[in-house]
TIVO-945440 format. One line per 8 residues: number of its first residue (from 1); their letters; for each residue x, y, z of C-alpha. Coordinates in steps of 0.25 Angstrom, whole numbers, plus 5000, padded with zeros to 4 digits. Each point is the difference from the previous one (the first is absolute). Layout:
NUM) A) X:Y:Z; ... .
***
This chain:
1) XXXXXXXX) 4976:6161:4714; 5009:4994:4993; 5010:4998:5013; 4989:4992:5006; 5000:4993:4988; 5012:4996:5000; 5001:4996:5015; 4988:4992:4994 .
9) XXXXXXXX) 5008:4991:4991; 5012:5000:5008; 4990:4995:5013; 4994:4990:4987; 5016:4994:4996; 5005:5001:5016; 4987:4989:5004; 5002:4992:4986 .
17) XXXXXXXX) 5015:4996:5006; 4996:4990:5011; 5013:4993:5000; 5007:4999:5011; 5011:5008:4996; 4989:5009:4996; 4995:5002:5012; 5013:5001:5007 .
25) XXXXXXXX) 5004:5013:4990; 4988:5005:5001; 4998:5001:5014; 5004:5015:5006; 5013:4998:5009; 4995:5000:5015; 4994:4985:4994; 5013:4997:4992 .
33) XXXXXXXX) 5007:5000:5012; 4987:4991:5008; 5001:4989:4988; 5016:5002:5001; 5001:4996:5014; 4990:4988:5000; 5007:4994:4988; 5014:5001:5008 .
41) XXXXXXXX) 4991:4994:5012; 4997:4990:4992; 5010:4996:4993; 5007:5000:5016; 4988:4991:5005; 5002:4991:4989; 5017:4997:5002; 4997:4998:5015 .
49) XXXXXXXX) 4987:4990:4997; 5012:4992:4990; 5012:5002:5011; 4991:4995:5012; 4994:4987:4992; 5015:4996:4994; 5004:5003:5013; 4989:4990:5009 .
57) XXXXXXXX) 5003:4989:4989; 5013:4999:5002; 5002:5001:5013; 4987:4990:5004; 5009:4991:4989; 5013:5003:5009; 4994:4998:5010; 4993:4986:4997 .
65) XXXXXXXX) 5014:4997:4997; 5007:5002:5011; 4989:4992:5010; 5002:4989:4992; 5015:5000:5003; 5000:5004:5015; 4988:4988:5002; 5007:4991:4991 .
73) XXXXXXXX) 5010:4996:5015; 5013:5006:4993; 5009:5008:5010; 4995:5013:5007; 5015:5005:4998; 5001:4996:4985; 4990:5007:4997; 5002:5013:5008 .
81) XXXXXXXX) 5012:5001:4992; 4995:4996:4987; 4986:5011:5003; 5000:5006:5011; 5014:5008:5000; 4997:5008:4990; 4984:4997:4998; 4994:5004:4987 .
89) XXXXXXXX) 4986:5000:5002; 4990:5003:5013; 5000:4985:5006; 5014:4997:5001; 5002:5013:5005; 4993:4997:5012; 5007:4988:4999; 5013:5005:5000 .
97) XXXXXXXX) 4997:5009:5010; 4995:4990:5011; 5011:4990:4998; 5011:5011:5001; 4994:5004:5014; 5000:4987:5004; 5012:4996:4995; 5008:5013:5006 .
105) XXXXXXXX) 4994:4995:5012; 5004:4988:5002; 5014:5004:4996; 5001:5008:5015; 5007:4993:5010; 4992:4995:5012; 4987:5005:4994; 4988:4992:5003 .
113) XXXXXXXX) 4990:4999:4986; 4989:4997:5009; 5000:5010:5011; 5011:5011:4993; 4988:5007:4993; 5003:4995:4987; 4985:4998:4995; 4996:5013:5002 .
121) XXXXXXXX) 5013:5004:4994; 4996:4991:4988; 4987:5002:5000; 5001:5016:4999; 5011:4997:4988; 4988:4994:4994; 4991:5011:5003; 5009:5010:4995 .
129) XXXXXXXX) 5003:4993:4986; 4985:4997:4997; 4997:5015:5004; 5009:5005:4990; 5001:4992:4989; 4983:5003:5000; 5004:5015:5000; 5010:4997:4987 .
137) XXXXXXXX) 4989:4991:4994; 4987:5011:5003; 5010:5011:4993; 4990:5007:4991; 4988:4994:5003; 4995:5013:5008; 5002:5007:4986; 4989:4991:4996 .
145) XXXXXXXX) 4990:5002:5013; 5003:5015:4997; 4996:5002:4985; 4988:4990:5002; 4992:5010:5007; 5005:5013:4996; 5002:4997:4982; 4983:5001:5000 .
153) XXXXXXXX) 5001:5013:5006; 5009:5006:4992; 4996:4995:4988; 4987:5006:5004; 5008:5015:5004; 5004:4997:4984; 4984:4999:4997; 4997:5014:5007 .
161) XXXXXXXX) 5009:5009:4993; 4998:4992:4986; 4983:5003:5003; 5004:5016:5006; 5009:5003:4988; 4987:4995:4992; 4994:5009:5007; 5010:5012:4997 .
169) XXXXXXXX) 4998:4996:4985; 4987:5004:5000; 4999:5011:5008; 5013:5005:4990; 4993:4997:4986; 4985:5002:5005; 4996:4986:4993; 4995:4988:5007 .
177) XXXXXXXX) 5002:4991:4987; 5002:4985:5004; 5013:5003:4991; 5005:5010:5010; 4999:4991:5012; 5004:4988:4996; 5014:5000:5000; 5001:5006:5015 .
185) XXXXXXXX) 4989:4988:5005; 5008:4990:4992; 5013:5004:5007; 4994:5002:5012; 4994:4985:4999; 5013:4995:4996; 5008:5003:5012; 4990:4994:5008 .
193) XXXXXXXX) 5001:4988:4991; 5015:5000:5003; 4998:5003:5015; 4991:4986:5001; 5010:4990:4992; 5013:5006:5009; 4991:4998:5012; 4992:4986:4999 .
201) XXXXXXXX) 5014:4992:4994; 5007:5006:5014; 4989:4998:5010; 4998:4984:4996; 5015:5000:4998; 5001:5003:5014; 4991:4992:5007; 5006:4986:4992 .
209) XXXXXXXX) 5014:5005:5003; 4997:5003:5015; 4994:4988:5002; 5012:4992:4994; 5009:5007:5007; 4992:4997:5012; 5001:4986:4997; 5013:4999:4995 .
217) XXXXXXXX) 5003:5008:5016; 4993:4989:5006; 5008:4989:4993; 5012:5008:5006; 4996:5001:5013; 4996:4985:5001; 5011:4994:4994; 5008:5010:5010 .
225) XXXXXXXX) 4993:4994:5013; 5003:4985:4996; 5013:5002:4997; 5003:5009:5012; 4992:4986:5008; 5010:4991:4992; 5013:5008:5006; 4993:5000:5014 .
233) XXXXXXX) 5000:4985:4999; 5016:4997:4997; 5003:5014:5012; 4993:4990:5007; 5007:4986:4995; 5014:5008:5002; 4997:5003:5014 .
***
């Protein structure tokens, strides 16, 4: 009797503590670990959320810039050497790498710009670039379409063994006192709670992200077609 007493009043001060921390070092290990990983998930969602929007800013801002220059009628080769020799964001790379195709060709003896091959040359430099300058910019992001899905259902493997060690708790101190379950339901519930504030910020986080990203290819890919139409223009001036 006086065992299931205790177990009473130690059911009765585990539920008064609803804290967080409370929760968390009440919680038996197996769930410890479930609330561990999604606060490291988290905390890993987060980072690449911050990363990817400082990241489009800037390089929409880069490359707002650098149309500005190449439409402003200022030399091609200038500014190949002032941005696109060593480009330091995605459109004058695909810059850089048109032009250098181009201009590599042109420096071949004998060549003919128009009929040598040299826009499809150009226009799979292009192609290349904007394929992997997207990969470099889309680093990550699967970790967000990934933990979208599967934090919910981990948090809710965290719920099960919180409500079967309730479970265990009173079949071990034959007393079904509300005292007694609380803590392991309140546990139990937390991890869930966890599981659903890692998984909502990373599944709308991946949508906006894939979207601007998709845009952002798009901005890539057009700006890559008129210039590669610009350098078909002047193969066909010079010939």
């Amino acid at each position: 009797m006086d065992r299931a007493v205790d177990a009473a009043n130690l059911g009765v001060a585990a539920a008064g503590d609803l804290s967080v921390w409370g929760l968390f070092m009440n919680a038996s290990l197996m769930v410890k670990l479930v609330m561990l990983g999604l606060v490291l998930c988290s905390v890993m969602v987060w980072a690449i959320i911050f990363d990817k929007i400082v990241t489009l800013r800037r390089i929409n801002k880069q490359a707002s810039a650098f149309e500005d220059r190449f439409w402003s009628g200022g030399s091609l080769d200038d500014l190949y050497e002032s941005d696109g020799a060593k480009p330091v964001h995605p459109l004058a790379a695909v810059f850089g790498a048109a032009m250098g195709e181009w201009r590599r060709s042109a420096r071949i003896p004998g060549v003919d710009l128009v009929r040598g091959g040299v826009k499809e040359r150009v226009d799979r430099a292009i192609g290349i670039t904007v394929t992997r300058e997207m990969d470099r910019l889309r680093r990550w992001v699967v970790f967000l379409a990934t933990v979208g899905p599967v934090a919910p259902f981990v948090g809710l493997f965290g719920t099960v063994w919180g409500i079967m060690h309730s479970f265990s708790a009173i079949a071990a101190m034959h007393n079904t006192n509300l005292s007694v379950v609380a803590p392991g339901i309140s546990e139990a519930l937390f991890a869930t709670a966890i599981g659903l504030l890692t998984a909502v910020p990373s599944y709308v986080a991946y949508n906006v992200i894939s979207n601007s990203l998709d845009l952002f290819q798009d901005r890539l890919e057009g700006f890559g077609t008129e210039f590669a139409a610009i350098l078909s223009r002047q193969s066909e001036e010079r010939a």
